[in-house]
VEXDOTOR-328968 format. One line per 5 residues: number of its first residue (from 1); their letters; for each residue x, y, z of C-alpha. Coordinates in nm, 3 decimals, padded with zeros to 5 digits. Layout:
NUM> A> X/Y/Z | ... .
This chain:
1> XXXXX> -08.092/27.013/10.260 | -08.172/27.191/09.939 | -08.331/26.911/09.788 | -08.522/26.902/10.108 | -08.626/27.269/10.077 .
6> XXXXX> -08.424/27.380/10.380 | -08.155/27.589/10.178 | -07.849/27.620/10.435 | -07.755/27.986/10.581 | -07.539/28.168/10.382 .
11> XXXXX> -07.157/28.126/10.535 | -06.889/28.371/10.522 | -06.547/28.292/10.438 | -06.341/28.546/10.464 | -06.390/28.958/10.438 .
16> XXXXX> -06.079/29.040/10.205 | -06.020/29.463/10.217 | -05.899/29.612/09.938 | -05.602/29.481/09.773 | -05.428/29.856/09.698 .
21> XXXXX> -05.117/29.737/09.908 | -04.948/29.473/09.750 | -04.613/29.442/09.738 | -04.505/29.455/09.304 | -04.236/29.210/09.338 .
26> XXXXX> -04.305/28.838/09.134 | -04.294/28.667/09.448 | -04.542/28.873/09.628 | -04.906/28.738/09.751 | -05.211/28.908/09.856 .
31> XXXXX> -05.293/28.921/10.260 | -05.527/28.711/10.410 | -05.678/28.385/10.244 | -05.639/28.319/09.876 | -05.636/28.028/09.659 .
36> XXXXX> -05.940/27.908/09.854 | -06.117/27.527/09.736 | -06.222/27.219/09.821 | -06.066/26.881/09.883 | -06.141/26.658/09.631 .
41> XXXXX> -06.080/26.347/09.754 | -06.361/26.378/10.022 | -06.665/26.597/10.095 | -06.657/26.906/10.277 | -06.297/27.019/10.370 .
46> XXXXX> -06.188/27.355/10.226 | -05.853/27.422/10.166 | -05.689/27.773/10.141 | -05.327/27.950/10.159 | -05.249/28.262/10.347 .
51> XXXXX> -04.920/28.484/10.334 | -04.706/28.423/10.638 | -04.469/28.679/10.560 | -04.732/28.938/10.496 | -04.695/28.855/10.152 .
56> XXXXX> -04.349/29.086/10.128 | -04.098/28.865/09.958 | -03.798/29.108/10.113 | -03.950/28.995/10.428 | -03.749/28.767/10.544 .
61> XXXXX> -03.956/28.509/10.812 | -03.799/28.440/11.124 | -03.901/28.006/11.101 | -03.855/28.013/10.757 | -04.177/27.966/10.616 .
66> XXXXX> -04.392/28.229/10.357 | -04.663/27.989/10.328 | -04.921/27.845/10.535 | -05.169/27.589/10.338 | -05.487/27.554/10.611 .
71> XXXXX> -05.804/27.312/10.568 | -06.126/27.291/10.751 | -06.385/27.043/10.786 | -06.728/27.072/10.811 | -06.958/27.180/10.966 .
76> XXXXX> -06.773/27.486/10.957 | -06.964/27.562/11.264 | -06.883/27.843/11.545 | -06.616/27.702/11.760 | -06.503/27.482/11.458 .
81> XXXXX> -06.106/27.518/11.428 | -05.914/27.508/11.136 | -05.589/27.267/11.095 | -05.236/27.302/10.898 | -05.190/27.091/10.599 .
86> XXXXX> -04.841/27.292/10.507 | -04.582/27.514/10.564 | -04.420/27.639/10.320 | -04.036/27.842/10.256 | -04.171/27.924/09.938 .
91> XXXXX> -04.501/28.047/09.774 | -04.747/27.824/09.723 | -04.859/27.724/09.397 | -05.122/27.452/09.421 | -05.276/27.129/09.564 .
96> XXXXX> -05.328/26.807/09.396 | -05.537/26.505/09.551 | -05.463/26.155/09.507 | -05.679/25.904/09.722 | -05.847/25.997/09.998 .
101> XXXXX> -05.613/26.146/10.269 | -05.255/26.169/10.005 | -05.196/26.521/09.864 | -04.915/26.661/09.638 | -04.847/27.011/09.775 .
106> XXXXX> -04.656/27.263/09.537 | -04.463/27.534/09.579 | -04.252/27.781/09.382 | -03.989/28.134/09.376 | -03.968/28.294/09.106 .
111> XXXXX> -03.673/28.487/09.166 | -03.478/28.182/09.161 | -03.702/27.998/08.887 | -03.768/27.703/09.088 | -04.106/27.515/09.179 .
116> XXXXX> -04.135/27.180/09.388 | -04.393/26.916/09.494 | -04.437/26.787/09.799 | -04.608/26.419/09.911 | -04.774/26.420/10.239 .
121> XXXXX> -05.061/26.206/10.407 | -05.304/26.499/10.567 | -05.542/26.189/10.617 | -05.910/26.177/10.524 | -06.165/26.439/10.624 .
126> XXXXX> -06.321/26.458/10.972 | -06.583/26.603/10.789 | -06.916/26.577/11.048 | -07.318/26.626/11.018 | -07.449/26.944/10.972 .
131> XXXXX> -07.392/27.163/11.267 | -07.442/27.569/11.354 | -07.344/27.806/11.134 | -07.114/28.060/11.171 | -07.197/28.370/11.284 .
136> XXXXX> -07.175/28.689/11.035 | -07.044/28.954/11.132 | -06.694/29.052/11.352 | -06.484/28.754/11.421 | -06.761/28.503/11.260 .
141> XXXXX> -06.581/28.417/10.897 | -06.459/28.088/10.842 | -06.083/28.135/10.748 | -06.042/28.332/11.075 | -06.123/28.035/11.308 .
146> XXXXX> -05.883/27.911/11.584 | -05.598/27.693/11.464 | -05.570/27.314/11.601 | -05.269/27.318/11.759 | -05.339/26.943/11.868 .
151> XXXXX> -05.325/26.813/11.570 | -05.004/26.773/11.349 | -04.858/26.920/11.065 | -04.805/26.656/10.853 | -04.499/26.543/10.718 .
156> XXXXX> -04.399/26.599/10.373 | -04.131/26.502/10.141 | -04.006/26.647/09.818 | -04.038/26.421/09.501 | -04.042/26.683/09.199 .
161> XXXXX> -03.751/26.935/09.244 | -03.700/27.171/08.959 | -03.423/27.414/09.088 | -03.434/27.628/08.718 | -03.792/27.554/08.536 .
166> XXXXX> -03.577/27.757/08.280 | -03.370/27.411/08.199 | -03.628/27.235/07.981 | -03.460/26.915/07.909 | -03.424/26.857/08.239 .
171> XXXXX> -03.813/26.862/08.327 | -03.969/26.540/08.437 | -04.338/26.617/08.356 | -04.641/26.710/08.538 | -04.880/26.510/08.696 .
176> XXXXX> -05.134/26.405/08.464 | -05.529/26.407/08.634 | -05.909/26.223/08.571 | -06.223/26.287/08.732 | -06.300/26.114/09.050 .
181> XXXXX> -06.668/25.945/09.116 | -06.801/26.294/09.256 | -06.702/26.463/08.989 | -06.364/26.617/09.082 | -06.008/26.643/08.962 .
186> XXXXX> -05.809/26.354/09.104 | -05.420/26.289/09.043 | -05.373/25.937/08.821 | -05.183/25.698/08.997 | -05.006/25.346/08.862 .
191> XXXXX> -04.945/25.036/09.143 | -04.636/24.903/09.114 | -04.564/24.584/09.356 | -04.841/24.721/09.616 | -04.699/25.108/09.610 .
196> XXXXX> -04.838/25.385/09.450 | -04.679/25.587/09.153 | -04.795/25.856/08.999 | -04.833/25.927/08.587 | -04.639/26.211/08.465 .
201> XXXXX> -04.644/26.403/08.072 | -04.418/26.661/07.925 | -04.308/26.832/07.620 | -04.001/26.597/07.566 | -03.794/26.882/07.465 .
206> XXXXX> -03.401/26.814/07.380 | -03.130/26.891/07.184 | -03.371/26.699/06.891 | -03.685/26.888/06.930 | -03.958/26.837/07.153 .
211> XXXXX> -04.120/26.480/07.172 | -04.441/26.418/07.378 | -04.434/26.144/07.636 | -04.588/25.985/07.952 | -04.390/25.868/08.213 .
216> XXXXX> -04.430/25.683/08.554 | -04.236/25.857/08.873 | -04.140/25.631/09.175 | -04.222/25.885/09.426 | -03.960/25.651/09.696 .
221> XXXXX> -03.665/25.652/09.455 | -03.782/25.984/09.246 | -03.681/25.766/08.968 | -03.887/25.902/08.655 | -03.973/25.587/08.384 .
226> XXXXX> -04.063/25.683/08.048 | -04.343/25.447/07.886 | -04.449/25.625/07.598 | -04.317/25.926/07.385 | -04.351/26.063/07.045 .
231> XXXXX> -04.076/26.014/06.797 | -04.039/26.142/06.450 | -04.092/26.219/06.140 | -04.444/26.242/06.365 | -04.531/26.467/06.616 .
236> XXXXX> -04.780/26.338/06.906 | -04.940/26.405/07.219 | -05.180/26.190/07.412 | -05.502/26.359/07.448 | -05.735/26.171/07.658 .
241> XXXXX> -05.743/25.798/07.828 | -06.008/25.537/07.698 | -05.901/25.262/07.904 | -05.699/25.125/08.227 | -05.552/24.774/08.318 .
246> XXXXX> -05.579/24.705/08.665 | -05.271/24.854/08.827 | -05.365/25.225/08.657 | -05.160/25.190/08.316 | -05.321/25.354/07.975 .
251> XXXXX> -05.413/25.078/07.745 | -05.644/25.277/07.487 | -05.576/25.630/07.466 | -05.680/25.894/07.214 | -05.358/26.034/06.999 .
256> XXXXX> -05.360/26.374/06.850 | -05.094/26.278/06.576 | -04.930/26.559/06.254 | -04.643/26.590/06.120 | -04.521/26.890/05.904 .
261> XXXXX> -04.743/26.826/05.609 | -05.009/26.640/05.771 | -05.298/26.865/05.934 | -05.328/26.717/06.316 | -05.540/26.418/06.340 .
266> XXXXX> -05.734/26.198/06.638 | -05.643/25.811/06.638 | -05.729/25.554/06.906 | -05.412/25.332/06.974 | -05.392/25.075/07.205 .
271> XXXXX> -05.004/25.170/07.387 | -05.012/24.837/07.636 | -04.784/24.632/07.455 | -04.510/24.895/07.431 | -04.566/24.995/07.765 .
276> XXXXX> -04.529/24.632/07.878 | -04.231/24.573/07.686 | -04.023/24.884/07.863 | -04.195/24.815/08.235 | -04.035/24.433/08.189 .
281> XXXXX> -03.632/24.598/08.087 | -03.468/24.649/08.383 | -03.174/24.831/08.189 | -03.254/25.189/08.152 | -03.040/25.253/07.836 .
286> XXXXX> -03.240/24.982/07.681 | -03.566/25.091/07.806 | -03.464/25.440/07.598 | -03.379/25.221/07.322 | -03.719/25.025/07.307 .
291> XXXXX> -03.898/25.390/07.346 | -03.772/25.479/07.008 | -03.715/25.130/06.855 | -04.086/24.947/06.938 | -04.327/24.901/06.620 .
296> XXXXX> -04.551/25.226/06.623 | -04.866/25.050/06.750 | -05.178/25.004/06.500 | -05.434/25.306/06.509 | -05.776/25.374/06.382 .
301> XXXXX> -05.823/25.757/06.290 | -06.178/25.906/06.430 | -06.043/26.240/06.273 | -05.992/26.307/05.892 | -05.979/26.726/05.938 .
306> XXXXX> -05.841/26.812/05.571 | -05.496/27.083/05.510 | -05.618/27.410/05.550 | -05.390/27.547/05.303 | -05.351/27.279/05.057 .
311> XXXXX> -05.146/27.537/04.849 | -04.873/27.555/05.098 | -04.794/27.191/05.090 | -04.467/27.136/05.047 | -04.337/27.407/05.224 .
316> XXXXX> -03.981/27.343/05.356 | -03.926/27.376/05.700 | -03.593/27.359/05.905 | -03.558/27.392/06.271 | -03.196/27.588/06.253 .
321> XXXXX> -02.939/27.671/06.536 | -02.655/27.915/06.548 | -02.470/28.100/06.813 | -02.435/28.491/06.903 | -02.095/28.627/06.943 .
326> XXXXX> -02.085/28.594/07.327 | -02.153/28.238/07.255 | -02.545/28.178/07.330 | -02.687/27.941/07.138 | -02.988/28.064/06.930 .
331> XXXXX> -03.232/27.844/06.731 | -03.515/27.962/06.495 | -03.758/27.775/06.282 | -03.692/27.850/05.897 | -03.935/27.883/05.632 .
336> XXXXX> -03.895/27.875/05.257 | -04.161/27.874/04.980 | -04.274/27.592/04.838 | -04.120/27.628/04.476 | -03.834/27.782/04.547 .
341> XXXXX> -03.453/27.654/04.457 | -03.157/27.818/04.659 | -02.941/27.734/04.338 | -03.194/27.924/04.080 | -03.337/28.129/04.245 .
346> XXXXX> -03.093/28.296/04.453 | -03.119/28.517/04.733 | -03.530/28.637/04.785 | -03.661/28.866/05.077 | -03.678/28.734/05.424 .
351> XXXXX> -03.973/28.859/05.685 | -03.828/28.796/06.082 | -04.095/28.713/06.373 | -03.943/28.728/06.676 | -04.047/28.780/07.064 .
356> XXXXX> -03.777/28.824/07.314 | -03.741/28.664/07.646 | -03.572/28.663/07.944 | -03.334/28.407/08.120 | -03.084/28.404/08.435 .
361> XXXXX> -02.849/28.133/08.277 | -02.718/28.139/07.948 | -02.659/27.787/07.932 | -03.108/27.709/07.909 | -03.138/28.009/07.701 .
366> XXXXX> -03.074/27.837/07.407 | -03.284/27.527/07.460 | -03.516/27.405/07.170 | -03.873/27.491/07.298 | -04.047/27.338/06.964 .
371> XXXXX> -04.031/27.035/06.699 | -03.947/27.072/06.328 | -04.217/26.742/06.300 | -04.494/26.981/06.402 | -04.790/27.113/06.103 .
376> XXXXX> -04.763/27.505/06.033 | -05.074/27.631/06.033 | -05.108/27.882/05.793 | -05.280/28.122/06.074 | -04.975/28.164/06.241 .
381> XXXXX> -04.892/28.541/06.167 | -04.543/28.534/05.952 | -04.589/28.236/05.757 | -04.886/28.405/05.525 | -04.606/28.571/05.329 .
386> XXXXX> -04.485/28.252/05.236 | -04.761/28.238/04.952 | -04.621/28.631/04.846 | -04.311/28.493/04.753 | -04.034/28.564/05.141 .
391> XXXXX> -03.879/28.335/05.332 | -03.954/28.342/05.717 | -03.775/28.330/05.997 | -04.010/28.240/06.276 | -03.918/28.233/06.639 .
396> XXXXX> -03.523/28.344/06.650 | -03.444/28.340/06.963 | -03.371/28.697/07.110 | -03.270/28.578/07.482 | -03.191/28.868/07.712 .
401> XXXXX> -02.980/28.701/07.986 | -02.913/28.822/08.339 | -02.636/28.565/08.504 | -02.655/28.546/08.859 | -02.726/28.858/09.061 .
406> XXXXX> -02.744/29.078/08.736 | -03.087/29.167/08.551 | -03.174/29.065/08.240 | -03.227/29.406/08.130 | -02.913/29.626/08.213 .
411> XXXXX> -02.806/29.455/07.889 | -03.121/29.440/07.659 | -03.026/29.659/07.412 | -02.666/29.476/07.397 | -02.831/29.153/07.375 .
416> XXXXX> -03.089/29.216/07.129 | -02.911/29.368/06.907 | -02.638/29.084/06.932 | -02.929/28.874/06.855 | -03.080/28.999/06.595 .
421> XXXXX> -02.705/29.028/06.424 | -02.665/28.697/06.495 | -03.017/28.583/06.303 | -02.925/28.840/06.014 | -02.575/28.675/05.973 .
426> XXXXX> -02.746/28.358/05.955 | -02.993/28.374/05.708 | -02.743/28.553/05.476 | -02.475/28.301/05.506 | -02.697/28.019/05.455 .
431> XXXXX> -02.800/28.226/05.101 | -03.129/28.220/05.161 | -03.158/28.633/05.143 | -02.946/28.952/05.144 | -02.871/29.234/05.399 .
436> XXXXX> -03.078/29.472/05.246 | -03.417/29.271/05.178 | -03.443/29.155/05.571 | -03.814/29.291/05.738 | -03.781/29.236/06.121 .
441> XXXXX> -04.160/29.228/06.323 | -04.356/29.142/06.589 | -04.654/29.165/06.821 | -04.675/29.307/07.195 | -04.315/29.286/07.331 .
446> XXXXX> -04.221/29.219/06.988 | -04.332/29.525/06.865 | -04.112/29.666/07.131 | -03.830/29.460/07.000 | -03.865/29.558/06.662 .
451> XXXXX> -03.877/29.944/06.736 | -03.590/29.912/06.936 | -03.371/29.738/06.664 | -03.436/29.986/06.426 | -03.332/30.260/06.714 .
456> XXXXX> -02.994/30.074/06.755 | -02.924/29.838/06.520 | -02.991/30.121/06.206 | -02.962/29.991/05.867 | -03.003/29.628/05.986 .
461> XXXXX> -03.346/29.568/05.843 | -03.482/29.745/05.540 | -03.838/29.759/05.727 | -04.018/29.663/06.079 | -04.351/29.607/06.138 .
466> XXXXX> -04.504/29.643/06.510 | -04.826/29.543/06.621 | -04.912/29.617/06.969 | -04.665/29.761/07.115 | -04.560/29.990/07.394 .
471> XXXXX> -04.252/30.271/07.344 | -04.274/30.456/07.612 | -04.159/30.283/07.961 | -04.283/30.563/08.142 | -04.631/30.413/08.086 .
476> XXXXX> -04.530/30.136/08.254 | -04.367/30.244/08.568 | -04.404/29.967/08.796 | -04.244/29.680/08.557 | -04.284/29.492/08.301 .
481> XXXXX> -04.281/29.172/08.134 | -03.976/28.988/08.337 | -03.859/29.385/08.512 | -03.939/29.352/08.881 | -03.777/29.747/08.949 .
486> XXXXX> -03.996/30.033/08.942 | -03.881/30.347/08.704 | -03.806/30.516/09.006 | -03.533/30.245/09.128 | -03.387/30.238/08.787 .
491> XXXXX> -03.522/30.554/08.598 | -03.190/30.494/08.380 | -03.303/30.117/08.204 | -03.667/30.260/08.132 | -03.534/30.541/07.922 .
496> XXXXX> -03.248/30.376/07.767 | -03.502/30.056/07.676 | -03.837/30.285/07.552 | -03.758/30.322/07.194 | -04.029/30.661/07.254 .
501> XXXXX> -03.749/30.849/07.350 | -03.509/30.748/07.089 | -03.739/30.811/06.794 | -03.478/31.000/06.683 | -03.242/30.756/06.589 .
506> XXXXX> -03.471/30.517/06.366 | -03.315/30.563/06.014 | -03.559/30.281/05.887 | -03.956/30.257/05.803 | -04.176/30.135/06.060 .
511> XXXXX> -04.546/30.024/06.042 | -04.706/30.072/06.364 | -05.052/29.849/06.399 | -05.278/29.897/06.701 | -05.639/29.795/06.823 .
516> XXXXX> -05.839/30.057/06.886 | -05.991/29.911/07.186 | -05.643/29.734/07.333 | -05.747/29.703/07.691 | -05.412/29.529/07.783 .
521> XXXXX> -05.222/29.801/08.062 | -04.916/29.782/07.916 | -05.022/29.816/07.551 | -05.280/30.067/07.562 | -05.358/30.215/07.219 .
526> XXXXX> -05.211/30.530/07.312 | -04.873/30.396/07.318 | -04.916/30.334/06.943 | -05.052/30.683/06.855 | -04.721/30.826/07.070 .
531> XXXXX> -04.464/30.643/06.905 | -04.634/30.739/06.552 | -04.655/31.135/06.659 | -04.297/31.139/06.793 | -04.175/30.973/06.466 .
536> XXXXX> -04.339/31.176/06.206 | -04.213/31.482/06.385 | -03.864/31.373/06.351 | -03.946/31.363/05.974 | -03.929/30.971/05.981 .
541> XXXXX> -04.107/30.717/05.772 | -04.389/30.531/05.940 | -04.724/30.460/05.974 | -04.988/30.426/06.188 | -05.305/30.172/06.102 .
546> XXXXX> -05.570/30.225/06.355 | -05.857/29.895/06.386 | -06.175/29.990/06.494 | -06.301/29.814/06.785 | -06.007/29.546/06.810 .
551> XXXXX> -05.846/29.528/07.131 | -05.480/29.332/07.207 | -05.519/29.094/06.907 | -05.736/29.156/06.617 | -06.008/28.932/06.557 .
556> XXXXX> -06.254/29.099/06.290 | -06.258/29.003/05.933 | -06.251/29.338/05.805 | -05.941/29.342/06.049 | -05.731/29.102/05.994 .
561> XXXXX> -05.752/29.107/05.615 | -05.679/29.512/05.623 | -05.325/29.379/05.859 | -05.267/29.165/05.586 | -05.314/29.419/05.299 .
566> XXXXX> -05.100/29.680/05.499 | -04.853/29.410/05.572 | -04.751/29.304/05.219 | -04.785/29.647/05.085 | -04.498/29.752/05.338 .
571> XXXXX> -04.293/29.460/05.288 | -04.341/29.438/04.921 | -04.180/29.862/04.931 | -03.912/29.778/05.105 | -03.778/29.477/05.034 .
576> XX> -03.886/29.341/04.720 | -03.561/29.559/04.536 .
């Protein structure tokens, strides 16, 4: 019709009203239509979720369900009706489309950590010709239309089931996607004896490190296959698909291959013959055999991007683990310079970058998230002060756990602290540094961490650096990061966690670092300029570095070179001794 020169009426969807009332809870959802798109497998078929709980998570619905997932053919015509493609117990988190008329439907609840998908058959669109449009105005928008009672929900069965996404070795993978003939995001799918299987990828991460691979789920048996992973000393992820076979398997793909000294790389490999070999072992333990024992197939590299840093090669890297004294496993990746000898060199000063999290088990808490095969860019923030002579401790672990009905937070302080012990006695043990030459930083929520530590953990770290940050929990009054109560629920935890009010207590130096311009609502520079104030006042050493026009993370020259300077010059005073 445009083409044509007869541009359609325009066609209202929905009138949303001002979103002032939402409920602050995680699991909370706006009123009304959200999440609003179309089909991709066929033309002309919106989909859309709306609340059916009023988006209240303390609501609890009578049948069960929070969310209803709605679709609507065309013409989308006065008198049109819309139909139900789900409902939901849980909020909804997304559609995928495989062929025309399959769907994976997913859903998720935070408060329990868990997310599922769902395969159903909503069949193909009824999409028709062109008719009326809807009216504007009361009672005309789209997402308001008459529901179909005649037609049926339908079914749907689960076949991903994560009950804690916080238990990464457990995860099977997401569903990897291509672009369809019109354009649009399709799910890719594998034929297997005339049924259809979809192609998953995930981080790989285990007790080893995280490993890349691609994997084939039986969506009758929810059997997950593994065809191809990454295995050391490289580290590699499949980045794009050049070429199929005829059931839907990858036979050329593109590889983004590094390894710790070697700056990440494209290749094209050809995976089919590995792939072959595991599809034809019917023995699982074999088939994870064969993933790690197969001849890494022939590649040609289409990158050759050079080391960055070609000073830092050689670096030594270790991907550590340890255990606080409640018994929480901890891991950290550890840094040393290139030159330097434990045995002559002794002891040298150690700079800690850490950013806490939180969990509800302690048993996932501990889980290795990363891979000691992976390159270190030099642009990550700690490891700069490798080339000035410390040893870094990147990524400790500071898990703040709640078990079961507690929250995570009625214990930070406890558990940070324990943490952050825990690191300290580490490092020291292992010789690489001494008590007294131990710098503990961070940005955002670990500049919060590392003002707190010095608050309660005094004479722990010779020096903290905090870029940032917010102090003061009175600023954020309606949660934060993981903290679903308001300050007036639990006016005790925001006090006894804002390290504002216990300026007091810091015994060691503190460099505060701020944008000028931080637009981020929990950070806002003020927060910054507050802590500084209420420190100096108390006679404390700190200061208070200001960047023009930078706003949550510093991206100016000028910037990131004065961090740098003020950095090492606090570092170098405190714990070079």
């Amino acid at each position: 019709n445009v083409a044509a020169g007869k541009a359609p009426a325009p066609r209202r969807f929905a009138t949303i009203p001002l979103l002032d009332s939402i409920p602050i809870a995680f699991d909370s959802a706006a009123p009304g239509p959200r999440n609003v798109g179309w089909r991709s497998d066929c033309p002309e078929t919106l989909v859309w979720a709306e609340a059916a709980d009023g988006g209240d998570p303390a609501v609890e619905p009578e049948d069960g369900v929070r969310d209803v997932v709605y679709q609507m053919h065309a013409p989308l015509a006065e008198g049109s009706k819309r139909t139900v493609l789900a409902r939901l117990p849980w909020r909804y988190l997304g559609v995928a489309w495989l062929d025309a008329g399959h769907a994976v439907v997913g859903e998720k609840w935070y408060k329990k950590r868990s997310l599922r998908w769902h395969l159903l058959a909503p069949g193909e669109s009824e999409a028709k010709e062109e008719g009326e449009t809807v009216l504007m105005g009361a009672g005309g928008d789209v997402a308001s239309a008459e529901v179909d009672s005649s037609v049926a929900v339908p079914e749907k069965r689960i076949i991903i089931d994560r009950p804690n996404w916080e238990d990464v070795y457990s995860d099977q993978g997401s569903f990897v996607s291509k672009s369809n003939d019109a354009g649009k995001s399709i799910l890719r799918t594998v034929k297997k004896d005339g049924e259809t299987h979809f192609l998953l990828s995930g981080s790989g991460a285990s007790e080893e490190g995280n490993m890349p691979f691609m994997a084939v789920l039986d969506p009758h048996s929810l059997k997950t296959t593994r065809l191809w992973q990454s295995r050391p000393p490289m580290y590699e992820n499949i980045a794009s698909f050049l070429s199929e076979d005829e059931t839907g398997l990858p036979e050329q793909v593109i590889l983004r291959r590094e390894s710790t000294d070697l700056n990440p790389n494209y290749h094209i490999s050809d995976i089919s013959s590995g792939i072959e070999a595991i599809r034809s072992e019917p023995d699982e333990e074999k088939q994870k055999e064969l993933l790690q024992s197969l001849p890494r197939a022939s590649s040609l590299a289409i990158t050759t991007f050079k080391h960055p840093a070609p000073d830092s090669i050689g670096t030594k890297k270790e991907y550590v683990t340890y255990e606080r004294a409640d018994g929480v496993k901890l891991n950290a990746q550890l840094y040393l310079p290139a030159n330097y000898n434990p045995e002559t060199d002794g002891p040298i000063p150690l700079f800690m970058w850490a950013y806490p999290r939180e969990f509800k088990d302690a048993a996932f808490a501990g889980q290795k998230r990363d891979s000691p095969h992976r390159f270190s860019f030099p642009s990550r923030v700690p490891l700069y002060w490798l080339t000035m002579g410390y040893a870094i401790l990147d990524g400790p672990a500071f898990p703040i756990v709640g078990q079961g009905d507690e929250e995570p937070n009625d214990t930070f302080l406890e558990q940070l602290v324990a943490s952050a012990q825990a690191a300290v006695d580490f490092v020291v043990s292992r010789g690489v540094t001494s008590r007294d030459t131990i710098a503990i930083g961070g940005h955002s929520y670990g500049a919060f961490m590392t003002a707190n530590l010095l608050a309660h953990a005094p004479g722990l770290f010779a020096c903290g650096v905090a870029q940032s940050g917010a102090y003061n929990r009175s600023l954020t009054p309606f949660g934060f990061q993981s903290e679903e109560r308001t300050m007036w629920e639990v006016p005790e935890v925001y006090t006894k966690m804002s390290p504002y009010f216990n300026a007091h207590k810091i015994q060691d130096p503190l460099l505060l670092i701020h944008g000028d311009a931080d637009t981020n609502p929990g950070t806002l520079t003020l927060q910054s300029e507050r802590m500084f104030q209420a420190m100096k006042g108390h006679g404390k050493v700190c200061k208070f570095v200001n960047l023009p026009f930078e706003q949550h993370g510093y991206r100016g020259y000028e910037s990131v070179m004065h961090s740098l300077a003020e950095v090492t010059e606090w570092l170098d005073t405190y714990c070079k001794k």
